[in-house]
C-alpha positions in Angstrom: -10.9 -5.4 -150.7 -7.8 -3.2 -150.2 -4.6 -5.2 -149.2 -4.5 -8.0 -150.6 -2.8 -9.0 -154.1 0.5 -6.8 -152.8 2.3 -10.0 -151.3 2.0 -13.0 -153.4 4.1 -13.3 -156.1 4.5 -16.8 -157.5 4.4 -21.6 -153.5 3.1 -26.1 -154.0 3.2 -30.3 -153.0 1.1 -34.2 -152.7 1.0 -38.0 -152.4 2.2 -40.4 -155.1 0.9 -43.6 -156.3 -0.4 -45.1 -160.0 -1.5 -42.8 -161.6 2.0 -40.7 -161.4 2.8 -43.4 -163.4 0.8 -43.5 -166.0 3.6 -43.3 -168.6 2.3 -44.2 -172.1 2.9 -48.4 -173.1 5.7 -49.0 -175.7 4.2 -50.3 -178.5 6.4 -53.2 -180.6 7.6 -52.3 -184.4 8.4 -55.3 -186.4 11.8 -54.4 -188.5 11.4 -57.9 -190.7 11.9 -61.0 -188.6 12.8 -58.3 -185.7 10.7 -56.7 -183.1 11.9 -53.9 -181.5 10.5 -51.4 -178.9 9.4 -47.5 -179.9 11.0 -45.2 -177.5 8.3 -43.0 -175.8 8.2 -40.4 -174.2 6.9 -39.8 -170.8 4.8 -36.9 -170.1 6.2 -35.3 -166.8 3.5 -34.2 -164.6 2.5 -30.1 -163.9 0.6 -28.5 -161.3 -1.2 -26.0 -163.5 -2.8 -23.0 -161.3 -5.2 -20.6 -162.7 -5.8 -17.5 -160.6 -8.4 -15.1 -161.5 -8.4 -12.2 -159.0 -11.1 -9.5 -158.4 -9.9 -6.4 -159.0 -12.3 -3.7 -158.7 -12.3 -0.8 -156.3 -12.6 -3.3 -153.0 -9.8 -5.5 -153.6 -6.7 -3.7 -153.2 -6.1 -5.8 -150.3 -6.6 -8.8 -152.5 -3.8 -7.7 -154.9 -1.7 -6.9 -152.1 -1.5 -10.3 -150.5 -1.1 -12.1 -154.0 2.0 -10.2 -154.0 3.5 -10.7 -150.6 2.9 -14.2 -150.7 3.6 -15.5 -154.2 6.5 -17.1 -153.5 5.0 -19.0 -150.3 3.0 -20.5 -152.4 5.7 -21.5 -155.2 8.1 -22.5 -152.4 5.5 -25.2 -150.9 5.2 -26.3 -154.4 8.5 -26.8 -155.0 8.4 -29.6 -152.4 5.7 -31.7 -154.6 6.1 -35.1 -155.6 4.5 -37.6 -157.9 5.8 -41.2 -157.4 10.1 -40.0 -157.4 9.1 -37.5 -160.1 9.1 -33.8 -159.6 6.2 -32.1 -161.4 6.4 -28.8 -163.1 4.4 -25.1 -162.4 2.5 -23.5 -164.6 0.8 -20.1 -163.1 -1.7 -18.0 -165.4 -3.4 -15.1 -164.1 -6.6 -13.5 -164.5 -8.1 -10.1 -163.4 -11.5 -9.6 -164.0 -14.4 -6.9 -161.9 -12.3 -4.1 -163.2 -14.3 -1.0 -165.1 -11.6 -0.5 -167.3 -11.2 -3.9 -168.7 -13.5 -4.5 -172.3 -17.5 -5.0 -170.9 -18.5 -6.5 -174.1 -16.0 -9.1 -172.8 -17.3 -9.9 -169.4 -14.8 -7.2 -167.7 -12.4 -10.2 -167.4 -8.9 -10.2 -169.1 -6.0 -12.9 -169.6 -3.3 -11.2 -168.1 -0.8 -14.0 -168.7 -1.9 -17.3 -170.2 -0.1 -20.4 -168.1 3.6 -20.0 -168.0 6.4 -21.7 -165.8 8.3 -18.2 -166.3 8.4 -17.2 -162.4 10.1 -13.5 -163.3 6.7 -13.0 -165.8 4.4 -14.1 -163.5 5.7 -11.9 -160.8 5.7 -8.6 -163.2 2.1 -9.2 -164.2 1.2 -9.6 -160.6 2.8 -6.3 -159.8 0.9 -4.8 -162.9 -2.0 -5.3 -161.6 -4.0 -2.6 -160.4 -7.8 -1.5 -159.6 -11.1 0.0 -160.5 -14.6 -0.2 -161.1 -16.5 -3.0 -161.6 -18.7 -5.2 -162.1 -17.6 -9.0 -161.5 -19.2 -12.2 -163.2 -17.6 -14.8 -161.7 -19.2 -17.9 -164.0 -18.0 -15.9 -166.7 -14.3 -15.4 -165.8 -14.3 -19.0 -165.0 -15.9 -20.5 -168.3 -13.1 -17.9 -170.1 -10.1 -19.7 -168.2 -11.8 -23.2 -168.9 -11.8 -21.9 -172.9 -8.7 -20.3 -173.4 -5.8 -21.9 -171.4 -4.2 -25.3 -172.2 -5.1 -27.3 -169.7 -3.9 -30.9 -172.0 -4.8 -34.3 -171.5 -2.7 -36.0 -169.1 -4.2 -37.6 -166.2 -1.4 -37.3 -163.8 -1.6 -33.1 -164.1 -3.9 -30.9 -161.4 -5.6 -28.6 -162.5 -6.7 -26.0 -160.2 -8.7 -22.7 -160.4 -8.8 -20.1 -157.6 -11.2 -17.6 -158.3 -11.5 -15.1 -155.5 -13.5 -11.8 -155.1 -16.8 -10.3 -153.1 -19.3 -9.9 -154.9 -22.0 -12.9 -155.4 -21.3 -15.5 -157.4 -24.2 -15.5 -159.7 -23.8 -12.3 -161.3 -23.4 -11.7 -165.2 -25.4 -14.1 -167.8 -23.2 -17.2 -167.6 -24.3 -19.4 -165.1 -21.9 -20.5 -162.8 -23.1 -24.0 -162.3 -22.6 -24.4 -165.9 -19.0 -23.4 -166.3 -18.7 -25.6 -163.1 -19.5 -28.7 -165.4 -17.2 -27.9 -167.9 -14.9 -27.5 -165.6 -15.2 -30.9 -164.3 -15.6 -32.2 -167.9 -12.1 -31.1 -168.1 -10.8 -32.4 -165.2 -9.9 -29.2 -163.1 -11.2 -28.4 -159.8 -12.8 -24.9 -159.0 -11.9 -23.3 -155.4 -13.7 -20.2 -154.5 -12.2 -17.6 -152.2 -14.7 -15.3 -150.4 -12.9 -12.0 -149.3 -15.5 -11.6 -146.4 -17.6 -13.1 -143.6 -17.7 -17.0 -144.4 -21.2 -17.2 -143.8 -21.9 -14.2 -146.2 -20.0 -16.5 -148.9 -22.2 -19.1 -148.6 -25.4 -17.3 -148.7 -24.2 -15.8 -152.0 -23.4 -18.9 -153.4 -19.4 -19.1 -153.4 -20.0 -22.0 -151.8 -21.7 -23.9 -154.0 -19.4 -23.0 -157.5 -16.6 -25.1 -155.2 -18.8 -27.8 -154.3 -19.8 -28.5 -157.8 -16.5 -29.7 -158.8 -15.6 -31.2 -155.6 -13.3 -27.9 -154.4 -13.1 -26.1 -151.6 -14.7 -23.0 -150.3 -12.6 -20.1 -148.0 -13.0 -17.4 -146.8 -10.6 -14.8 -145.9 -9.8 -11.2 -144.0 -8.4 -10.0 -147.4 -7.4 -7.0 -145.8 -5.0 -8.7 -143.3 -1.4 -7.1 -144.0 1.1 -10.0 -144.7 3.6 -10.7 -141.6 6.9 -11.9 -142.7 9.3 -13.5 -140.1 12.7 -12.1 -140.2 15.6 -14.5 -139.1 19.3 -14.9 -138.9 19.9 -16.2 -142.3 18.4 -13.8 -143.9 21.2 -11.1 -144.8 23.2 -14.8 -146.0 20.8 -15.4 -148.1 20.5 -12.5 -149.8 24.0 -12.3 -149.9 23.7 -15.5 -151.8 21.2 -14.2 -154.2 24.0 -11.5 -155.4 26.0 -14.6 -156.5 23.3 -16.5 -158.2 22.8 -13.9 -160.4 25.9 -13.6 -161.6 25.7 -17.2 -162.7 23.0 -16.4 -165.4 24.2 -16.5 -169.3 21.9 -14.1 -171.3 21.8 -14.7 -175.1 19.6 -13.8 -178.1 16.6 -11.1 -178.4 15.4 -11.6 -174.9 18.9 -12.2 -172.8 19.4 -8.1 -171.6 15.4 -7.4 -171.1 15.2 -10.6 -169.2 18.4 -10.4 -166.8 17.3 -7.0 -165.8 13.7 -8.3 -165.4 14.9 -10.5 -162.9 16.7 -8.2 -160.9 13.5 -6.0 -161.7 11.6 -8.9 -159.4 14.2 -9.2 -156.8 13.3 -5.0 -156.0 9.8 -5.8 -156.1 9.8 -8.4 -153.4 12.4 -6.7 -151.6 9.5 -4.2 -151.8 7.5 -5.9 -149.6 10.1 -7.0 -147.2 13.7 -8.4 -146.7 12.0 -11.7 -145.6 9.8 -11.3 -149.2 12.9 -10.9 -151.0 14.6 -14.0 -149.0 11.4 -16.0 -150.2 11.9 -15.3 -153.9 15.5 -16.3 -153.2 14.7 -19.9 -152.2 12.1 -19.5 -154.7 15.4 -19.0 -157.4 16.8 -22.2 -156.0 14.1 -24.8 -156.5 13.3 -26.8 -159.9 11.1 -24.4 -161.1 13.1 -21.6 -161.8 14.1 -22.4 -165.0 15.0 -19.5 -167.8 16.2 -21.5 -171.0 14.2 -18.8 -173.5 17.4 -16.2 -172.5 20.0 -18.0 -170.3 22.7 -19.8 -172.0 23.2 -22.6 -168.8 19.8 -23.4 -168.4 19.3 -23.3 -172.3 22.0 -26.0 -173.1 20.9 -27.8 -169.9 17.5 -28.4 -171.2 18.8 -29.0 -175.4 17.3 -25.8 -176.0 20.2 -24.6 -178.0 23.3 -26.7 -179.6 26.9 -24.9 -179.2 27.9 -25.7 -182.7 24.9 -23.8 -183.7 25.3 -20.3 -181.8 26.7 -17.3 -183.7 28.2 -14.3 -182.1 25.0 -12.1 -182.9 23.0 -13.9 -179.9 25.9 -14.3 -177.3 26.5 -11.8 -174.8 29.8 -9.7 -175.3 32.1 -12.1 -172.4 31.4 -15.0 -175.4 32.1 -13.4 -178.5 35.0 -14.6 -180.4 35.2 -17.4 -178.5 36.1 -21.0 -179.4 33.3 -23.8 -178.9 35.5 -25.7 -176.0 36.2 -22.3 -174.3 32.5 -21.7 -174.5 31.6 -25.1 -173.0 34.2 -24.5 -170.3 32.3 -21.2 -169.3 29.3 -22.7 -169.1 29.9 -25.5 -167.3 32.0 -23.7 -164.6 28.7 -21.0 -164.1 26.8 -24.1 -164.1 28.8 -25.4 -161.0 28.8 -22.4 -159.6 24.6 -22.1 -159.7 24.1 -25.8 -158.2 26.7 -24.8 -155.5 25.2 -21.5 -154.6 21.7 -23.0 -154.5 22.3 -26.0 -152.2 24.0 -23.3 -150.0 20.3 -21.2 -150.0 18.6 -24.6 -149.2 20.9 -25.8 -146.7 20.4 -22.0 -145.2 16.8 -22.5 -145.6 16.7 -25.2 -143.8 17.6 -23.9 -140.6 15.1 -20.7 -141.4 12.4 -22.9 -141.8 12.9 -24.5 -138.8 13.5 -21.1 -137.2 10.7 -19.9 -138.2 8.2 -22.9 -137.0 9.2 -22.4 -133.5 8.0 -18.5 -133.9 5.0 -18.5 -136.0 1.3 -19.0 -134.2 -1.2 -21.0 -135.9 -2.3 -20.3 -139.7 -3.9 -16.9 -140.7 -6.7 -16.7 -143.0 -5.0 -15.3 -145.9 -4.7 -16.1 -149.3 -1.5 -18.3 -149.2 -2.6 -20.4 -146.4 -6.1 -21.0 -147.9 -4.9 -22.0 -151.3 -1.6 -24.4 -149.8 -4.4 -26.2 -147.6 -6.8 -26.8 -150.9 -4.2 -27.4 -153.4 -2.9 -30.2 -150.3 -5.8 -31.8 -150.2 -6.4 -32.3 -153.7 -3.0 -32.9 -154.5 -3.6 -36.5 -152.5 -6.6 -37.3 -154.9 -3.8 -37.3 -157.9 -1.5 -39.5 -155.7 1.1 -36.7 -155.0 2.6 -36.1 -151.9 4.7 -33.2 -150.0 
């Protein structure tokens, strides 16, 4: 498995009906010869993807293409909808089949619990590397069943991707059993075989989907990742340039973080311009969103109040200055950022549409096998692209 977790860093969408509805009733509070209605709050939908990758000595491939093509996947997300509502991402990551990890532990580590932090996601992606192993793939998944958040609410989905060589029934938790839990819980297991589809089956990848009404795939996971250049490329990335400059870092985090970003940018530039263009429209959707370290999305999103900022946590351009002239800064970066980012989507646009007129049918990597499943599920919820 040698190519295939460089080229997928951080893409998702579905059909919309009840159930993206489902906000809570609001129950009546009597104030004396009153009633009055309790303000509730609604419980916006996520799309929470667990990814637990393979990554012993076979699967560099693996790796590879979850690199190239992470922000495939988060672009086609981007596009979801539930009833008017946009849901949110949540990405956590697990490696497991690797001889260095702890054996007393399954060989199977949490390398980031579910975050909608795209920049983290990306670096622990790119962290990843190989060795080894031995791979228990009913352990790894009853391990992401116990220690990530999946809540309660019924409009979420909940997806696992589990993807690797080896047979499915290895180590000494059963796999049918962490199936059930898994569907105890809600989420829906999809296996994805890096191999012949028929050797899947016969070692029982197969059936670990099928158990929680998921689907099976199988895929060259040594296939390199071919990304389409186009026109609009060099504008876009040209546009990028200025949507960093938009960002407003403050407190502990604000330097590591800016220069994590642009960190992020070099790593899918790595890969290829049209990688880097990806991560760009990527940095233009909803979920981008960076309110732990950048002042406009921070404020946006009541994360911090004005009034209660100090110069210790603003960045050196804000020091000193008044609360108005602060507001006046932000807003006008904020304008700048929605301005910049309709100009990458309108841009986008017109790649996309480029692009379809170029690109043969689907390949069997990792991107197209987990957009299809995640599709297809996605109606089941009522969501829709």
């Amino acid at each position: 498995m040698t190519t295939l977790i460089k080229s997928t860093v951080l893409s998702f969408t579905l059909f919309a009906s009840l159930a993206c509805n489902s906000k809570t009733k609001e129950p009546k509070i009597a104030f004396g010869n009153t009633t009055k209605t309790a303000i509730t709050k609604y419980n916006k939908p996520y799309i929470k993807v667990a990814l637990l990758l393979d990554t012993s000595n076979s699967m560099d491939g693996l790796i590879n293409q979850a690199k190239a093509q992470l922000w495939d996947i988060v672009n086609e997300l981007s596009y979801a909808k539930c009833k008017n509502d946009k849901p949110n991402l949540q990405i956590a990551l697990y490696e497991y089949g690797n001889d260095n990890l702890n054996g007393d532990e399954g060989y199977i580590r949490q390398v980031l619990a579910f975050s909608e932090d795209l920049d983290d996601i990306s670096k622990e992606l790119f962290s990843l590397t190989t060795n080894g192993g031995n791979e228990y793939c009913g352990q790894a998944l009853q391990t992401s069943i116990n220690q990530l958040n999946w809540g309660s609410n019924p409009d979420d989905l909940k997806l696992i991707f589990i993807a690797g060589n080896e047979p499915f029934t290895q180590g000494r938790v059963n796999y049918k059993h962490a199936a059930t839990n898994a569907k105890d819980k809600d989420i829906t297991v999809n296996t994805i075989f890096c191999g012949d589809y028929n050797q899947g089956i016969s070692s029982y990848w197969k059936d670990g989907a099928q158990l929680t009404n998921g689907d099976y795939m199988a895929i060259n996971h040594n296939r390199k990742t071919v990304h389409i250049a186009t026109p609009y490329d060099d504008d876009i990335l040209i546009l990028n340039e200025k949507l960093n400059k938009t960002y407003v870092s403050y407190g502990t985090k604000g330097y590591s973080k800016l220069a994590l970003q642009t960190e992020q940018d070099n790593n899918a530039n790595s890969y290829s311009k049209a990688n880097a263009v990806k991560r760009t429209i990527s940095k233009s959707s909803h979920f981008y969103k960076n309110k732990s370290w950048d002042l406009v999305d921070a404020i946006e999103e009541n994360e911090v109040d004005i009034k209660n900022l100090n110069d210790e946590v603003l960045p050196q351009e804000l020091k000193g200055k008044s609360e108005s002239e602060i507001i006046t800064y932000i807003e006008t970066k904020r304008n700048n950022r929605e301005k910049i980012q309709k100009e990458i989507k309108a841009l986008n646009a017109k790649r996309t549409e480029y692009i379809s007129k170029l690109q043969k049918q689907e390949t069997n990597g990792l991107e197209s096998a987990m957009i299809k499943a995640i599709k297809e599920q996605a109606k089941i919820k009522s969501y829709q692209w």
